[in-house]
Backbone as CSV, one residue per row, in Angstrom:
resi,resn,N_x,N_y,N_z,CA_x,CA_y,CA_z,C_x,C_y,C_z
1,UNK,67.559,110.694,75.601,68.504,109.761,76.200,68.899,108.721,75.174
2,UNK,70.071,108.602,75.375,70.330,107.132,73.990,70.159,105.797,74.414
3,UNK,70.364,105.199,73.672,69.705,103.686,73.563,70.340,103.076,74.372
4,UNK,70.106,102.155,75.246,71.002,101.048,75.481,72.577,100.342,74.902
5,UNK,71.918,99.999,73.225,72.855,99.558,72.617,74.121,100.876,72.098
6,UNK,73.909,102.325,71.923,74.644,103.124,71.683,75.451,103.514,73.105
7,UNK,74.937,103.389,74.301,76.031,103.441,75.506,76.924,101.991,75.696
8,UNK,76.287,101.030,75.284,77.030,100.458,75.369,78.583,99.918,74.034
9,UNK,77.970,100.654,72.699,78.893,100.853,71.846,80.224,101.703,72.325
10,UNK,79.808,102.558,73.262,80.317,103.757,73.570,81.761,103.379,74.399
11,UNK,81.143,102.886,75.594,81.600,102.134,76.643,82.651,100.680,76.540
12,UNK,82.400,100.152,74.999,83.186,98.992,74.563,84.320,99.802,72.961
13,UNK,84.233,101.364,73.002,85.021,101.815,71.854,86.142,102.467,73.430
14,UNK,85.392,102.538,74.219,86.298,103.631,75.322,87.054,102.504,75.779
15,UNK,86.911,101.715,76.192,87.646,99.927,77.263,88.861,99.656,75.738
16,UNK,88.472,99.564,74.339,89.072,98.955,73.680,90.347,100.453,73.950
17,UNK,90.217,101.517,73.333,90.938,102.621,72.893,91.535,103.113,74.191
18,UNK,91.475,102.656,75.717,91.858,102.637,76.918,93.065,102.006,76.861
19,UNK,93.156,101.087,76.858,94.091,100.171,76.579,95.185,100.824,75.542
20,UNK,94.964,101.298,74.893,96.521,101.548,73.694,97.043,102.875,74.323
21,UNK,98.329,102.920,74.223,99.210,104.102,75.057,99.204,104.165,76.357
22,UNK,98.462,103.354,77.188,97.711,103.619,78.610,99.156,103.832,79.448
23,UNK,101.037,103.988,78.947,101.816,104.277,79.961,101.502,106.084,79.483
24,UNK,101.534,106.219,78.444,101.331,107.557,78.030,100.031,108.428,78.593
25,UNK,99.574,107.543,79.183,98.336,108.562,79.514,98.243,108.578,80.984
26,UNK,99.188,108.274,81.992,99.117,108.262,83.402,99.650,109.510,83.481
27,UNK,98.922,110.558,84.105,99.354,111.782,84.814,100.763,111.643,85.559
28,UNK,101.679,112.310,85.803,102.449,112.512,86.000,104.063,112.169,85.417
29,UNK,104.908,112.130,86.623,106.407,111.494,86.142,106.203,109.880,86.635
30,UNK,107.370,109.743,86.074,107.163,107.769,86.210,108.327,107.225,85.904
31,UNK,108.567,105.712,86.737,109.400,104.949,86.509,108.866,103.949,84.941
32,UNK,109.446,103.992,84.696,109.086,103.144,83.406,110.047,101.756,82.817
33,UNK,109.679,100.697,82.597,111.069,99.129,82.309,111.182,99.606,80.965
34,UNK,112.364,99.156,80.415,112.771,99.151,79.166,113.806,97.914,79.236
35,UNK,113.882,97.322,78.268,115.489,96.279,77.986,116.126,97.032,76.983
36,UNK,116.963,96.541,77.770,118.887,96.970,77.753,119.527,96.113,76.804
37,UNK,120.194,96.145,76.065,121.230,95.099,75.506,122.601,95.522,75.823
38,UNK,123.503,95.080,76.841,124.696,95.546,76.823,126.054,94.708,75.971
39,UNK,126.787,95.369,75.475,127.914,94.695,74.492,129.114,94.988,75.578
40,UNK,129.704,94.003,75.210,131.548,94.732,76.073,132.060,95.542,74.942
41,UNK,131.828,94.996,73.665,133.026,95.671,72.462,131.452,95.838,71.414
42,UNK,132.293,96.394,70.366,131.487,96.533,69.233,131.357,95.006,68.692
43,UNK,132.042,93.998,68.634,132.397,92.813,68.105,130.992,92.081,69.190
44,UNK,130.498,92.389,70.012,130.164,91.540,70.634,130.488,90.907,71.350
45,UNK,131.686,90.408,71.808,132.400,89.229,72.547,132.094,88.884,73.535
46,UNK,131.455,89.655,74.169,130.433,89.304,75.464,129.133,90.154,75.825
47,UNK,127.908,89.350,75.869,126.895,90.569,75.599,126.056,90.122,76.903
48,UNK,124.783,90.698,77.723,123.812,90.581,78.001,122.502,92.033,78.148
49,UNK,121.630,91.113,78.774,120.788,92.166,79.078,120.039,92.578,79.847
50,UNK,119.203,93.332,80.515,118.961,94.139,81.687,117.760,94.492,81.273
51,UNK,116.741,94.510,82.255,115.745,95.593,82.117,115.906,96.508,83.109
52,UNK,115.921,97.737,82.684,116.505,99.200,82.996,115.061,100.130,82.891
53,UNK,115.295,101.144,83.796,114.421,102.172,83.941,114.486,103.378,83.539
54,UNK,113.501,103.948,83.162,113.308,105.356,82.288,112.656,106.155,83.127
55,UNK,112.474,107.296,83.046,111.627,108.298,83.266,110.711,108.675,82.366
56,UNK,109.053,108.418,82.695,108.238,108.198,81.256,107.228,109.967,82.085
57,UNK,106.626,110.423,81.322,105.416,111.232,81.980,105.227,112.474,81.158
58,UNK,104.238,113.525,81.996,103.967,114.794,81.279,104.185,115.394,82.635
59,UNK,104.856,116.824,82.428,104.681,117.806,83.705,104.234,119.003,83.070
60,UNK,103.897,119.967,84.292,103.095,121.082,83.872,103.938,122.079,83.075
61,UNK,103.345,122.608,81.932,103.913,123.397,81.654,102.676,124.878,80.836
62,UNK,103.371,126.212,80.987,101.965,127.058,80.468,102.976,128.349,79.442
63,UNK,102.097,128.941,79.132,102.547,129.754,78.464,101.646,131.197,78.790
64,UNK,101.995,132.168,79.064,100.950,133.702,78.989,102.047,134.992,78.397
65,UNK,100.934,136.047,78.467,101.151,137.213,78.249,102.420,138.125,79.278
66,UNK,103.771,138.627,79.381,104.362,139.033,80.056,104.129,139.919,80.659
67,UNK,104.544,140.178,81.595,103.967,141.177,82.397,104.842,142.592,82.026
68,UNK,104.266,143.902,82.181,104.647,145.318,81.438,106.080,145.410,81.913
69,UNK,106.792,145.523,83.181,108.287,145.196,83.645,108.863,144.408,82.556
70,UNK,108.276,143.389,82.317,108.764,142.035,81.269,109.449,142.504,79.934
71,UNK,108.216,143.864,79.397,108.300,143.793,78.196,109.074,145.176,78.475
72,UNK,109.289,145.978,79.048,110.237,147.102,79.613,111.593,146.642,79.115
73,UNK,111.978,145.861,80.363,112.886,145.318,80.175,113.441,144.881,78.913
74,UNK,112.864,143.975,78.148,113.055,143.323,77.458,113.149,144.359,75.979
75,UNK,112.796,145.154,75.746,112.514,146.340,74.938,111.190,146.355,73.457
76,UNK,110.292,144.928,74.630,109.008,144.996,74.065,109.686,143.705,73.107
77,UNK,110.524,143.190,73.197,110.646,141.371,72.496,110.303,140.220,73.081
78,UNK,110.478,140.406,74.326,109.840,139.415,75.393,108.261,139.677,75.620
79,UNK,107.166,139.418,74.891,106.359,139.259,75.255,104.973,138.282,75.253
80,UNK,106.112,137.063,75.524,105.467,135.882,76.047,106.064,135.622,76.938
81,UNK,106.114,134.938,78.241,106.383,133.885,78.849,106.138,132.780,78.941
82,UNK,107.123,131.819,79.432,106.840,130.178,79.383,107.754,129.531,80.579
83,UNK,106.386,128.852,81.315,107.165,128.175,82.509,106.994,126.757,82.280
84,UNK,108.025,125.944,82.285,107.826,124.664,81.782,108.678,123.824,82.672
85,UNK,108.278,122.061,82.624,109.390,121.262,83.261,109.072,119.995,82.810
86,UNK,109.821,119.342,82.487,109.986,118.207,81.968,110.172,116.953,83.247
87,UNK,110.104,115.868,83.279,110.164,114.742,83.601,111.580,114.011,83.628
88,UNK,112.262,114.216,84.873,113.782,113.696,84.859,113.866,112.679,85.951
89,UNK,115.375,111.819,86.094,115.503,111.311,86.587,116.442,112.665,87.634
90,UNK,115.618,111.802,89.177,116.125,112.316,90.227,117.109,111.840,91.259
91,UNK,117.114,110.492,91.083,118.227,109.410,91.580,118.593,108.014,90.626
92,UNK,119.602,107.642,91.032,120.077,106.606,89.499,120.841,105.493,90.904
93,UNK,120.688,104.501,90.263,121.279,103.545,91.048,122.005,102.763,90.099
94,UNK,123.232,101.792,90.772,124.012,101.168,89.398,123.160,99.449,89.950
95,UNK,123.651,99.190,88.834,122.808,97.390,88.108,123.988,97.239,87.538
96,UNK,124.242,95.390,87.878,125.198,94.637,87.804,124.549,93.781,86.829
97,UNK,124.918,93.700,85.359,124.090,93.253,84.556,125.343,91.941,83.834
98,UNK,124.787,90.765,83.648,125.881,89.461,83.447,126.055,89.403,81.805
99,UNK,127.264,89.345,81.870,127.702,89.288,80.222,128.050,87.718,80.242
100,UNK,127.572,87.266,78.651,127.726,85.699,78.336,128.702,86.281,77.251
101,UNK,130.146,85.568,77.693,131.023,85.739,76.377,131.175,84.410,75.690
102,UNK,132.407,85.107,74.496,132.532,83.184,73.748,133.765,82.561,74.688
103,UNK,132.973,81.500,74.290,134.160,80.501,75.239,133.714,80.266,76.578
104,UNK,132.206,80.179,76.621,131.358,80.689,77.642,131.792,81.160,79.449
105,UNK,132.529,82.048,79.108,133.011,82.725,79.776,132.136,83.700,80.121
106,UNK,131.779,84.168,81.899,131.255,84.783,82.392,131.824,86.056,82.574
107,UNK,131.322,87.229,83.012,131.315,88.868,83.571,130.361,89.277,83.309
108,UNK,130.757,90.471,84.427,129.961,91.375,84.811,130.172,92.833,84.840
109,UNK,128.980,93.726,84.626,129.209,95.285,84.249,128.211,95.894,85.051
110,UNK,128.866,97.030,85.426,127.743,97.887,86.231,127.494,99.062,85.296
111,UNK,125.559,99.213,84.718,125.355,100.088,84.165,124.618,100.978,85.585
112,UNK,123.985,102.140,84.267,122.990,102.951,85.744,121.565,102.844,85.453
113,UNK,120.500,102.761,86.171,119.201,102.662,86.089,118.590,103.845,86.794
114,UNK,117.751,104.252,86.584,116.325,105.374,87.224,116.270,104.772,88.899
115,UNK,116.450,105.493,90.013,115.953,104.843,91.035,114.595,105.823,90.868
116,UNK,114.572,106.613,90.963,113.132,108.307,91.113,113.549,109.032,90.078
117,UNK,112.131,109.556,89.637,111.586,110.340,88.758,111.190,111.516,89.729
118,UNK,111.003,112.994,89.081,110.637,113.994,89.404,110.417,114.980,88.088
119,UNK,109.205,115.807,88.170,109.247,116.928,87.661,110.038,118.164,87.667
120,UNK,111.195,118.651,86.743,112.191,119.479,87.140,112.473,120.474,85.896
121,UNK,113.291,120.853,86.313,113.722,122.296,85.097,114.277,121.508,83.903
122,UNK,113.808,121.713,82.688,114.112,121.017,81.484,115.634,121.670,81.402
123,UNK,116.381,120.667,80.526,117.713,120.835,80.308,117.904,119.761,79.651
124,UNK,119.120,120.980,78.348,119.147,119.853,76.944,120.051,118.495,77.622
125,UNK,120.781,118.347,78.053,121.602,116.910,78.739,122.219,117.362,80.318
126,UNK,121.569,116.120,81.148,121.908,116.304,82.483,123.171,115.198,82.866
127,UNK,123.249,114.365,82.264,124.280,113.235,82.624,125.140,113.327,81.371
């Protein structure tokens, strides 16, 4: 059995190294904050900013051996499969985010934010 002082080395390397990445290490899909900087123009002329939502997470994904139909079919090139899904946004809501221009002149812009996250069929661009 180990020492006292080596469980508790153990136990104060795990609490410290807990802490770093800890959005990266929550099982599933997720809402996640990020800030926004919105511009009206490239110039700047009226800017603000928003904290906006992401879709952060890991979903399941596997890889095996194809099944003999698979590789039939396929003429014996297909013989892996891979079922996979990535972490998307499943509803988006718009945010009314306040621009400070010069001449301190006010407006306003509606961007879009994450309302739900879901695990779904990966795809190179959905929006």
């Amino acid at each position: 059995m180990e020492s006292p002082q080596t469980l508790l080395l153990c136990l104060l390397v795990l609490a410290i190294t807990e802490g770093w990445g800890r959005e990266a290490a929550i099982p599933g899909c997720h809402l996640h904050p990020f800030n926004v900087t919105v511009r009206s123009d490239r110039q700047g002329t009226c800017q603000g900013s928003h904290v906006a939502q992401a879709c952060v997470g890991h979903c399941e994904s596997s890889a095996f051996p194809s099944r003999y139909s698979v590789l039939v079919a396929s003429g014996y090139r297909h013989n892996i499969t891979s079922v996979s899904q990535c972490c998307t946004i499943s509803s988006l809501r718009k945010v009314k985010v306040r621009l400070q221009c010069v001449g301190n002149r006010k407006e306003e812009l509606e961007i879009f934010t994450a309302k739900a996250c879901q695990c779904d069929m990966c795809r190179l661009s959905r929006y």
